[in-house]
N, CA, C and O atoms as CSV, one atom per row, in Angstrom:
chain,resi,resn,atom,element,x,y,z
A,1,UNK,N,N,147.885,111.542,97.961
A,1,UNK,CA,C,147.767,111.108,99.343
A,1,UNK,C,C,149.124,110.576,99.782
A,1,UNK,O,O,149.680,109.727,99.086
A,2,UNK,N,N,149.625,110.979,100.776
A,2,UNK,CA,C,150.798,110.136,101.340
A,2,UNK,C,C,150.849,108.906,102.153
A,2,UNK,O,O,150.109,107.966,101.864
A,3,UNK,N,N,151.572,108.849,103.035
A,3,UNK,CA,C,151.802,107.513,103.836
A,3,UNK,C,C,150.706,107.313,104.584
A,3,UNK,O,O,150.262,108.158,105.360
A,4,UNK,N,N,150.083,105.893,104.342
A,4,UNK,CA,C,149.008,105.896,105.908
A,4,UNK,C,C,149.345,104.955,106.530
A,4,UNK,O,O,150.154,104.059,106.291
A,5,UNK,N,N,148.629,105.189,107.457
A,5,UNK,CA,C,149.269,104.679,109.003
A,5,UNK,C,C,148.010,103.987,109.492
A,5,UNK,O,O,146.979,104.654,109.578
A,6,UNK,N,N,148.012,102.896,109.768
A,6,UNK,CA,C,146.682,101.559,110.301
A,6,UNK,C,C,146.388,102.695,112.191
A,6,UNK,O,O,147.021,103.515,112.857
A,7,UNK,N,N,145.634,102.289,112.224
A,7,UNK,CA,C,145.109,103.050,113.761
A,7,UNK,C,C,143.832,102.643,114.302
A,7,UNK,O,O,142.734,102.757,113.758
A,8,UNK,N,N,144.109,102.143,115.464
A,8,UNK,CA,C,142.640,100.786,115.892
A,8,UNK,C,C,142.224,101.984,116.940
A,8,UNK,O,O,143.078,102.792,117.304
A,9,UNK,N,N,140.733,102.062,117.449
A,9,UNK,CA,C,139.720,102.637,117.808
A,9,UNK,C,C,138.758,101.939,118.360
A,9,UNK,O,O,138.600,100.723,118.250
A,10,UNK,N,N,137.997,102.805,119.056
A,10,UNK,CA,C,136.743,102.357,119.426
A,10,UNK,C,C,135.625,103.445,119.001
A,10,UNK,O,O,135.624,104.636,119.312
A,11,UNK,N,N,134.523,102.644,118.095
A,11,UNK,CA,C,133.267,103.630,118.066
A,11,UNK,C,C,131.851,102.843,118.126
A,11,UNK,O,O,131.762,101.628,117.949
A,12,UNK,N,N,130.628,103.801,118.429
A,12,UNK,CA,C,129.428,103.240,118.742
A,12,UNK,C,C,129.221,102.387,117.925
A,12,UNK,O,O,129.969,102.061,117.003
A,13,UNK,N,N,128.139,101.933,118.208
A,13,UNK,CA,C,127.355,100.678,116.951
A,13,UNK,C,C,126.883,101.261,116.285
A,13,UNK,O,O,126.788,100.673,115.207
A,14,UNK,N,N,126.236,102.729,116.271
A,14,UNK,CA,C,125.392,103.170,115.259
A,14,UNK,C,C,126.599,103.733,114.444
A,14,UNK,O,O,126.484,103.813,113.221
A,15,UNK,N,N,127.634,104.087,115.000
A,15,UNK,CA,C,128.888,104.586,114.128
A,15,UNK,C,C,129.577,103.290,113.312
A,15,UNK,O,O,129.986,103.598,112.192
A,16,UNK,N,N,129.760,101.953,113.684
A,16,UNK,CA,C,130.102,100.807,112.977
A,16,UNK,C,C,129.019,100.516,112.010
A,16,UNK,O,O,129.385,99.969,110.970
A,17,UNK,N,N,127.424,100.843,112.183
A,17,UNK,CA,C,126.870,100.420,111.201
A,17,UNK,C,C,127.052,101.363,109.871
A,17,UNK,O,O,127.237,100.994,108.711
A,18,UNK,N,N,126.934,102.821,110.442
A,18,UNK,CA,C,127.206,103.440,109.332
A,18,UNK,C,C,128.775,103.362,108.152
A,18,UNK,O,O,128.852,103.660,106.960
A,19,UNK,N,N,129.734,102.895,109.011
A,19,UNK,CA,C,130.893,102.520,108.503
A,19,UNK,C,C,130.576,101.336,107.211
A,19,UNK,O,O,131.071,101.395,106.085
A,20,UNK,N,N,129.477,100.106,107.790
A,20,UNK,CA,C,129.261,99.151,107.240
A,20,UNK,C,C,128.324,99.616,106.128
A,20,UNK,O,O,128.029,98.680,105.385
A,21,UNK,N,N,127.966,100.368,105.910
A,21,UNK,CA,C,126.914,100.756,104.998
A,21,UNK,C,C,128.160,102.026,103.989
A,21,UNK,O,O,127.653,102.470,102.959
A,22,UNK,N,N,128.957,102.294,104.159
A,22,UNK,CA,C,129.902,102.889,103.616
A,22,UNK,C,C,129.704,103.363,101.727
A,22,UNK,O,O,129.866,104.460,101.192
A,23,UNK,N,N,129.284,101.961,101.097
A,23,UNK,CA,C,129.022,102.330,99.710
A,23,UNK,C,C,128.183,102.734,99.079
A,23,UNK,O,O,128.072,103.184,97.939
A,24,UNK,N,N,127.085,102.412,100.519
A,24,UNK,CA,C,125.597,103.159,99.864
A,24,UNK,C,C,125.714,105.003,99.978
A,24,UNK,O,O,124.961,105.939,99.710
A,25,UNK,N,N,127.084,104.851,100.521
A,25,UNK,CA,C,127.635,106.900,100.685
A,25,UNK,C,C,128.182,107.074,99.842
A,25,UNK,O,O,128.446,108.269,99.713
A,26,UNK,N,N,128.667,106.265,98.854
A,26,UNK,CA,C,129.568,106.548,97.412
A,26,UNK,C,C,130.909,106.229,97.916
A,26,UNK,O,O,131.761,106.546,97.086
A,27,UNK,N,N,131.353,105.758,98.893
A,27,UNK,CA,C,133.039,105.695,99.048
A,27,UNK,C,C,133.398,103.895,98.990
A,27,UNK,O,O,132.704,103.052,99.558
A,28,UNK,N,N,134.400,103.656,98.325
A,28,UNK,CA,C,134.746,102.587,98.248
A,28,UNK,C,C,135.168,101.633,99.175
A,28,UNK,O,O,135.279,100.455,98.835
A,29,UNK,N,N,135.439,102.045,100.417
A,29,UNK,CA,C,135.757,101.515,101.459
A,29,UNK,C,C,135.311,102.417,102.590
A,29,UNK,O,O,134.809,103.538,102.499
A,30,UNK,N,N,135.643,101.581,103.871
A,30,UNK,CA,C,135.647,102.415,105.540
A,30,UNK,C,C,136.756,102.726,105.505
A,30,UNK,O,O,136.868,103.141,106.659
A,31,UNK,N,N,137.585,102.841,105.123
A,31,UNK,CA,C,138.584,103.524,105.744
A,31,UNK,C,C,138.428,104.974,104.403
A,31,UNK,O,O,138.788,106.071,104.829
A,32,UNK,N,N,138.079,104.947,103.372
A,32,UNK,CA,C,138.154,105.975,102.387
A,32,UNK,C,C,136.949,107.159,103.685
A,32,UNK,O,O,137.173,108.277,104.150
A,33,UNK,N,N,136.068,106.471,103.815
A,33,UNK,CA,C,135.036,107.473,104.309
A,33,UNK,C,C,135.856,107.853,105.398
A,33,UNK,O,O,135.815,109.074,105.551
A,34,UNK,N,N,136.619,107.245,106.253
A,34,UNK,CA,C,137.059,107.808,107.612
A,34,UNK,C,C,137.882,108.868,107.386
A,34,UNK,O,O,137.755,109.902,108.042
A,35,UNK,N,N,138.932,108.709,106.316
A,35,UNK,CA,C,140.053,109.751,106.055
A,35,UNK,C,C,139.045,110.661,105.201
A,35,UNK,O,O,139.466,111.812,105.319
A,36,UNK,N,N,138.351,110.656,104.712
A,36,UNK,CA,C,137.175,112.035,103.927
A,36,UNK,C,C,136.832,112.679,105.352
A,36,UNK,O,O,137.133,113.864,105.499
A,37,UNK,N,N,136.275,112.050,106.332
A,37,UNK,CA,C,135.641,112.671,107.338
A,37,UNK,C,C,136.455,113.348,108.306
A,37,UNK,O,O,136.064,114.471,108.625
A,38,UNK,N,N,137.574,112.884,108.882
A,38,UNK,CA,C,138.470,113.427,108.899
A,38,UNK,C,C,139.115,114.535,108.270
A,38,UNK,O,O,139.515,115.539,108.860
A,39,UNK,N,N,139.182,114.351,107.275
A,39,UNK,CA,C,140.181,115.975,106.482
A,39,UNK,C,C,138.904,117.058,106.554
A,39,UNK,O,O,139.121,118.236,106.837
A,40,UNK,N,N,137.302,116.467,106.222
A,40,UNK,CA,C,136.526,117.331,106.686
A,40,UNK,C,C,136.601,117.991,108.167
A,40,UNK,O,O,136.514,119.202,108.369
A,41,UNK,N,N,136.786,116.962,109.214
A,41,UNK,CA,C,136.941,117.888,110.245
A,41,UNK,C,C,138.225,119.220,110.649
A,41,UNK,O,O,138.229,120.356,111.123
A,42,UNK,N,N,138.989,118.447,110.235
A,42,UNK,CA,C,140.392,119.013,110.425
A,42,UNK,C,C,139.924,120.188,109.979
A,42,UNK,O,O,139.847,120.991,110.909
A,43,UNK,N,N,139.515,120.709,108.762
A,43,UNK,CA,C,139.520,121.887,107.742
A,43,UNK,C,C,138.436,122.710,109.196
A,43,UNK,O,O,138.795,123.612,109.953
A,44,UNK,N,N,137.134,122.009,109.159
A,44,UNK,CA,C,136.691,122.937,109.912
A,44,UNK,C,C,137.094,122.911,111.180
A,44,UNK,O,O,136.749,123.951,111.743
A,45,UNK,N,N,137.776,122.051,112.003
A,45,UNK,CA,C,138.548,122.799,112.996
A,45,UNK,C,C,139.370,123.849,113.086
A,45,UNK,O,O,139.278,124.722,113.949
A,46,UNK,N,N,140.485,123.790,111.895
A,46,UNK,CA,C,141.110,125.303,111.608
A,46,UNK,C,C,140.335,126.217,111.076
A,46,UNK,O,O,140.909,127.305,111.111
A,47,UNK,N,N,139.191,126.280,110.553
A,47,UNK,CA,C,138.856,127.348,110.483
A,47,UNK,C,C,138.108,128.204,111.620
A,47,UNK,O,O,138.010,129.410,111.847
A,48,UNK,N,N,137.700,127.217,112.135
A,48,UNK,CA,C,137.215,128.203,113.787
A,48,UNK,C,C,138.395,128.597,114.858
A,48,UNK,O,O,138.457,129.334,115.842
A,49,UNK,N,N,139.029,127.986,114.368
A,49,UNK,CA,C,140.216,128.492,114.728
A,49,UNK,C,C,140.832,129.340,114.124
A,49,UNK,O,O,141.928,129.633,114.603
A,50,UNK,N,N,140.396,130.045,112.884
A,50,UNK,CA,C,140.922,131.167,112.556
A,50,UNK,C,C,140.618,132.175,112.420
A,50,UNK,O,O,141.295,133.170,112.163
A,51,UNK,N,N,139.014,131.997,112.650
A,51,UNK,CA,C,137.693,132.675,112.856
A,51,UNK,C,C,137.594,133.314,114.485
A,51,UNK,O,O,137.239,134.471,114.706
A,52,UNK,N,N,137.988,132.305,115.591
A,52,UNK,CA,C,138.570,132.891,116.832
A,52,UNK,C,C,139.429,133.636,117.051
A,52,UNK,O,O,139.427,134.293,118.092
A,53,UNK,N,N,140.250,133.724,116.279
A,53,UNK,CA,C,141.557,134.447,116.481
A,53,UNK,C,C,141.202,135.585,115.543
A,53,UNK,O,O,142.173,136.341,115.523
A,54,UNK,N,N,140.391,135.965,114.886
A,54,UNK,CA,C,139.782,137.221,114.069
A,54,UNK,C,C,139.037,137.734,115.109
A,54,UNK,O,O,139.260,138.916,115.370
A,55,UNK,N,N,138.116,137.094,115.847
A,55,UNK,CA,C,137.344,137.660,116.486
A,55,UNK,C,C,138.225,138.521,117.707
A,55,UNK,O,O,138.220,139.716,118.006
A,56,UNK,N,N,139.004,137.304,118.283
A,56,UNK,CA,C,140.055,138.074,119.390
A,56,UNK,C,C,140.624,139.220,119.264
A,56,UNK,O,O,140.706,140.041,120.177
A,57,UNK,N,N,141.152,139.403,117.887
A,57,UNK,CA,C,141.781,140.637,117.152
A,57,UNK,C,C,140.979,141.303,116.911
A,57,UNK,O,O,141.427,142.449,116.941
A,58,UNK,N,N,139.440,141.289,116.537
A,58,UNK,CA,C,138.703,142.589,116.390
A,58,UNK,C,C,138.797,143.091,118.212
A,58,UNK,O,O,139.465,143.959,118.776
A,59,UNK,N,N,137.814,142.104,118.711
A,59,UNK,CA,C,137.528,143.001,119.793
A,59,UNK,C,C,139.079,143.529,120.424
A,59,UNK,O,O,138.907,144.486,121.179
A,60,UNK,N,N,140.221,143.218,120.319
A,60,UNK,CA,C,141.544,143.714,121.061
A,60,UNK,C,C,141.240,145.383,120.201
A,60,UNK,O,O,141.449,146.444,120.788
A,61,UNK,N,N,140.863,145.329,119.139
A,61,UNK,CA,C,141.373,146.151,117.845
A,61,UNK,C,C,140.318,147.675,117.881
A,61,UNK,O,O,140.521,148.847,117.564
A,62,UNK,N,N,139.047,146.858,118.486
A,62,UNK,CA,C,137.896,147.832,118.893
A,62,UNK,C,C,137.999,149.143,119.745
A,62,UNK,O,O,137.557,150.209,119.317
A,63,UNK,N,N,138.437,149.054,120.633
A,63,UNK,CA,C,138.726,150.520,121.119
A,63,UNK,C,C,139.766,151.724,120.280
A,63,UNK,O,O,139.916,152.945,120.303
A,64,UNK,N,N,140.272,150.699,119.652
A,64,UNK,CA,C,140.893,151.948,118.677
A,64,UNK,C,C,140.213,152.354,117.758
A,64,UNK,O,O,140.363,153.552,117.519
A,65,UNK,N,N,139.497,151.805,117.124
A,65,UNK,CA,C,138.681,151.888,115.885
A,65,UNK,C,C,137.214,153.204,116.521
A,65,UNK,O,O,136.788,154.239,116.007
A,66,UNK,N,N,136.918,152.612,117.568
A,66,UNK,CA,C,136.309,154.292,118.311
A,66,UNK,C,C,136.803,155.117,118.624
A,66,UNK,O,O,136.221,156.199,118.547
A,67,UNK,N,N,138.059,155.048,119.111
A,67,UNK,CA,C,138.489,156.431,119.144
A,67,UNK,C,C,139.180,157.269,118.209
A,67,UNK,O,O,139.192,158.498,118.280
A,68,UNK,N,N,139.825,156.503,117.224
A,68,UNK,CA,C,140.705,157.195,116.268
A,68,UNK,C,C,139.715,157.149,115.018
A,68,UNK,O,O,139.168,156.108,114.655
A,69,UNK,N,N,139.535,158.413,114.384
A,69,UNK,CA,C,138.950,158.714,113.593
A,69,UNK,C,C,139.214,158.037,111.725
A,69,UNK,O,O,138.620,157.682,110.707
A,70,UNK,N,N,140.679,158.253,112.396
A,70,UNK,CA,C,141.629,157.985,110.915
A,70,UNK,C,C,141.514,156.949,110.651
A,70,UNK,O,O,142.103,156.765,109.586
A,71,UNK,N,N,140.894,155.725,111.147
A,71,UNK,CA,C,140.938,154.000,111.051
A,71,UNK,C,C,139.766,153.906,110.664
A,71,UNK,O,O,139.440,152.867,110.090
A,72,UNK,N,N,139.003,154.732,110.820
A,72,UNK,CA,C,137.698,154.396,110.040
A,72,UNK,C,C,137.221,155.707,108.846
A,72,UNK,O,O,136.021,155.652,108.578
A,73,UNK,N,N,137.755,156.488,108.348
A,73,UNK,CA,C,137.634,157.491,107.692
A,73,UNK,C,C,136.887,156.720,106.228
A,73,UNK,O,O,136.346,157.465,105.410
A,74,UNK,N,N,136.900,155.873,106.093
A,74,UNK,CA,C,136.404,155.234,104.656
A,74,UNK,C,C,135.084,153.886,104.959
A,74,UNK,O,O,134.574,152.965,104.320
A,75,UNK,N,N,134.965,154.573,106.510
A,75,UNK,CA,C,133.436,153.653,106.198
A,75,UNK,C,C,132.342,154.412,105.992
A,75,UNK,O,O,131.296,153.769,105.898
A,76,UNK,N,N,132.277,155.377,105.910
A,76,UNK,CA,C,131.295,156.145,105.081
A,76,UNK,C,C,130.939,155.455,103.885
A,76,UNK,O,O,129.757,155.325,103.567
A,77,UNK,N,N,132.103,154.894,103.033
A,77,UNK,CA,C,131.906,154.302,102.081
A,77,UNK,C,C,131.583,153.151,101.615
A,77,UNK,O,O,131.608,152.742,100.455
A,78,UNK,N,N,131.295,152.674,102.517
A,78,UNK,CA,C,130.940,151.016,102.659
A,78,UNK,C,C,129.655,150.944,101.910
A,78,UNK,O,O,128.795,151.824,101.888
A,79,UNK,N,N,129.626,149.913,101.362
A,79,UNK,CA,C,128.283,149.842,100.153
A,79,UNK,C,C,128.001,150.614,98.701
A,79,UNK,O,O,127.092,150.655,97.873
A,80,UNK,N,N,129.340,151.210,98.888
A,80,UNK,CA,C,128.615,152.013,97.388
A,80,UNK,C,C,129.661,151.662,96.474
A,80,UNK,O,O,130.690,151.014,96.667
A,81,UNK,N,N,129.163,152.266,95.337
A,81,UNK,CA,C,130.116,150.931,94.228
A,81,UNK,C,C,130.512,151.720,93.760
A,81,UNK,O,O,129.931,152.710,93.315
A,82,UNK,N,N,132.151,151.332,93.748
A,82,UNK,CA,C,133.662,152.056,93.249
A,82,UNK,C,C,133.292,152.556,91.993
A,82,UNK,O,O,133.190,153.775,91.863
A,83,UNK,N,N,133.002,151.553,90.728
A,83,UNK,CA,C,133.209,152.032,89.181
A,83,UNK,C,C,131.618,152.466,88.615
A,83,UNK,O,O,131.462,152.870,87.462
């Protein structure tokens, strides 16, 4: 873990109680659970974010894939097992 940095907030009461109840979640402190919950979000924020940008690229990618034959010549083969 690197440098941390103190950072004051505001959250609900039902969000402070759960903070206060922190060890009955297994984490040794509120601030351990906040930075867990955190890196949890982060992760799944980039991944829908990378999951959007797949999607953007299929559908950009889609009209070629119908018309050109040669880009899909090997889905015939989809499902059947190589060895």
């Amino acid at each position: 873990m690197g440098t941390l940095a103190q950072k004051k907030f505001s959250i609900s009461i039902e969000q402070k109680k759960f903070l206060e109840d922190c060890k009955e979640w297994g984490f040794s402190d509120q601030s351990t659970l906040v930075r867990e919950a955190l890196d949890r979000f982060m992760k799944e924020l980039k991944t829908r974010e990378r999951k959007s940008l797949m999607e953007k690229k299929a559908k950009e990618l889609l009209s070629d894939y119908l018309k050109d034959r040669e880009l899909t010549i090997f889905t015939d083969l989809d499902g059947e097992d190589f060895l």
